[in-house]
N, C-alpha and C positions, 0 to 999 in steps of 0.2 A: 696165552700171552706170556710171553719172556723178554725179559731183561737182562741187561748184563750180569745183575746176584740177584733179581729176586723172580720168580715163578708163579703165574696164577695160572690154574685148569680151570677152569670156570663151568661149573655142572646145573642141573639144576632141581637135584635135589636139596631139602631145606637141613643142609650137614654142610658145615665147613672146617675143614680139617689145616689148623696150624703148625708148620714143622718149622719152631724157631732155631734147633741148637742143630740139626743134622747137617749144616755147612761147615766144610773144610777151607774154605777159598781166606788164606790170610793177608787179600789185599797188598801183597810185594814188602811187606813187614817183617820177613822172613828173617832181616839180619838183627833188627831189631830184641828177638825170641830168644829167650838162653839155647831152645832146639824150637824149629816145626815142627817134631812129634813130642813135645811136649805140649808147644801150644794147639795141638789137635788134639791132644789125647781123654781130652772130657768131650768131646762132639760125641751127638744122640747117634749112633753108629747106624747104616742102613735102613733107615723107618722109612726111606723114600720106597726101598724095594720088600719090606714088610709090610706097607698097608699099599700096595699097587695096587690089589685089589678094588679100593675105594672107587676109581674112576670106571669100576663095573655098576656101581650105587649111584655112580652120575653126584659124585660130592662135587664142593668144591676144595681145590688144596690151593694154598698160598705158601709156597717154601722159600727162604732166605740162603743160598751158597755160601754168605760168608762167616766164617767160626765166630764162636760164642767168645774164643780170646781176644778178637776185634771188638767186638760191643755184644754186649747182652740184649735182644730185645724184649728179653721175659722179663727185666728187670724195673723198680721203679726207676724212672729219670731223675725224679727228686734226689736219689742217694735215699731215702728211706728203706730200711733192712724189711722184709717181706718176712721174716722170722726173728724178729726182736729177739738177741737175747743167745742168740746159736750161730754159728760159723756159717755165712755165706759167702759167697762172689760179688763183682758190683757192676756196675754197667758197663764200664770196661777195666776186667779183670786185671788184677797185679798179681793173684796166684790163680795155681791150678786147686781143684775138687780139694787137694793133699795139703795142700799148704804152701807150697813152694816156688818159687817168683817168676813169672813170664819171663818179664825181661829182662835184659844182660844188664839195662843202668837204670834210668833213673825212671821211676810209675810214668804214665803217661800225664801230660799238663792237663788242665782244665781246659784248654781254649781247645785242646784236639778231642778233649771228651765231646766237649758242645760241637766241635766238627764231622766226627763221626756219627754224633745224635742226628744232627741233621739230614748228613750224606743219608743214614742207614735207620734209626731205628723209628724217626718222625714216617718214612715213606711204606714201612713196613706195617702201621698201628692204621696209617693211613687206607693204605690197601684193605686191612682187616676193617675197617668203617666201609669204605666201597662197597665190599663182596657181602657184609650183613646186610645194608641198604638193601643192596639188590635182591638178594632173596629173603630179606622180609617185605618186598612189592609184591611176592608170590606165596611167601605163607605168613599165615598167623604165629605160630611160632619157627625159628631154627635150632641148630646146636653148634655151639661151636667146641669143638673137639679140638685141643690142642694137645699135641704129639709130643713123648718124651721118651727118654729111656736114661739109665742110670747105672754105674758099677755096681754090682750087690751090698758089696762092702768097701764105705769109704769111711773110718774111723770119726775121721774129722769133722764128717758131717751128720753121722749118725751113727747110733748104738747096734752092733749086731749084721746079721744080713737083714735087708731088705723084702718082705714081700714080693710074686713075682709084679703083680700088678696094683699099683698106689693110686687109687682112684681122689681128685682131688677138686672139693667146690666151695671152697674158702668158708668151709664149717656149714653149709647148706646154703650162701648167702649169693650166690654162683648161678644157682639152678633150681625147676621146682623141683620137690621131694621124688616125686616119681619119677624121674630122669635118674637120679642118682640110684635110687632103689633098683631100677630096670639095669643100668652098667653094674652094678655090685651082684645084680642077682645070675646076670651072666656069669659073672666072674667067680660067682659061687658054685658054680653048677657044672666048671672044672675040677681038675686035679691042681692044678695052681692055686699058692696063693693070695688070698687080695686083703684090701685094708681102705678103708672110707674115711678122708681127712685124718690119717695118720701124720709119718714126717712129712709130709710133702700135700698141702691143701691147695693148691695153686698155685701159680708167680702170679706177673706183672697179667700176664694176658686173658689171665683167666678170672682177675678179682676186677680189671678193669672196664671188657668189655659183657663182662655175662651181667646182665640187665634184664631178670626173667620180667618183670612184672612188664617190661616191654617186648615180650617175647623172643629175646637171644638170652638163652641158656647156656651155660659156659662149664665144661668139663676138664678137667687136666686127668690126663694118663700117663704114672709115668712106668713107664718098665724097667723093672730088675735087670739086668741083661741075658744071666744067664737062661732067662725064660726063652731067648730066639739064636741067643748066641751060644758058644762052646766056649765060654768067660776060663780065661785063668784061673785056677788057685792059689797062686802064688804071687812074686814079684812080678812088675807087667816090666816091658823092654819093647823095642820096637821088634824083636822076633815073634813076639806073641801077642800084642795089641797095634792095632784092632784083630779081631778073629774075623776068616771069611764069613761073608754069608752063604750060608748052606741052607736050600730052600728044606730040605730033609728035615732039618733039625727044627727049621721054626715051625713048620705046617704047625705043631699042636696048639701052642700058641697062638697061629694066625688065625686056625679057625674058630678061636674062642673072640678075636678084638670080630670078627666078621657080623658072629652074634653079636655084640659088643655097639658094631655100628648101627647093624639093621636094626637094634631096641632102640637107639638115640634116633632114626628115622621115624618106627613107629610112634615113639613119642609124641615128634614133630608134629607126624600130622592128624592128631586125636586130639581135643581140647586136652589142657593140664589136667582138670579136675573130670575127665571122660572117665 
């Protein structure tokens, strides 16, 4: 199923795979942007063409085209900070990752926040209620697997570089324990790094919809970048970001989220406490 911005693959395996921030599409707001490649330049780069795979596992993926500088849909609605206390974004952003302000004048008003809520991020939670429905008619538990990726190092938002792989279930509260244990134990069992509710324990869509004691289990991943990308060292500029994807370079990576997913399947469909 497709839409003008949003994408369902509809599988039927009990996996459903969230890719909120990998749109670029900035809805004709172009002039509005100090640059386009600015307000592109925090989008989740290529995870449509790193987790392709998935529709080999027969998931489901629900993807959104339009950038995360439009509206955030990982974000709460309320305006409530998902990290009390430490530099976030909002539901629609007035900076980038870095600090520094989307647009050329004045933040966006409230009345086109609540317009774009509705156009974009109501239709998108929505969809993700659908596609759990649906295959919780078919299994006792699912997973919802929401898709991320991240700069290694973003000062302003976090200390240091990043982990390649930030496994995230809102402190355990997400998922049962064996779920998380099975992603991390993958993830251990690389040469990559990983880290279990470190910076990054979930957003909006992973504290909202994961409901294990009703069997949706809810995971966020977010990725490092340089884990699949050829990431800068330096200053980024539009000569160097985003970097191709190079299928060469991510294989190691990819075939580590593959284990990754096949554990969040086997979970699915063993009881929790099996």
């Amino acid at each position: 199923m497709q839409s003008e911005w949003l994408s369902i693959r509809r599988g039927a395996a009990p996996l459903l795979l969230s890719m909120p921030h990998s749109g670029i599409d900035l809805r004709n707001l172009e002039p509005r942007f100090v640059s386009p490649w600015l307000a592109r330049r925090d989008a989740d780069w290529h995870l449509d063409r790193l987790y392709d795979f998935a529709t080999e596992l027969d998931a489901t993926i629900v993807r959104t085209t339009v950038s995360r500088s439009v509206i955030d849909v990982n974000r709460d609605p309320s305006g409530r900070s998902l990290y009390p206390g430490r530099a976030t974004t909002e539901l629609c952003p007035s900076t980038t990752f870095d600090g520094e302000p989307l647009y050329r004048d004045d933040p966006v008003s409230s009345t086109e926040i609540e317009a774009r809520r509705q156009r974009y991020f109501d239709p998108y939670h929505a969809t993700l209620r659908s596609e759990i429905e649906r295959l919780r008619q078919r299994h006792a538990n699912i997973v919802l697997y929401d898709c991320h990726s991240i700069r290694s190092r973003i000062p302003r938002l976090f200390e240091g570089e990043l982990p390649q792989f930030n496994i995230g279930t809102n402190d355990g509260q997400s998922c049962a324990p064996a779920l998380s244990e099975a992603v991390a134990a993958a993830c251990a069992s690389s040469s990559f790094s990983h880290v279990l509710n470190g910076r990054f324990k979930g957003g909006y869509i992973t504290r909202c919809h994961g409901q294990p004691a009703e069997g949706v289990h809810a995971v966020q991943m977010e990725l490092a970048c340089r884990g699949y990308l050829d990431e800068p060292g330096g200053a980024l500029s539009p000569d160097n970001w985003p970097p191709q994807f190079d299928p060469n370079f991510s294989n190691p990576l990819r075939t580590v989220l593959k284990t990754v997913l096949g554990r969040c399947i086997e979970f699915a469909l063993k009881p929790v406490n099996g």
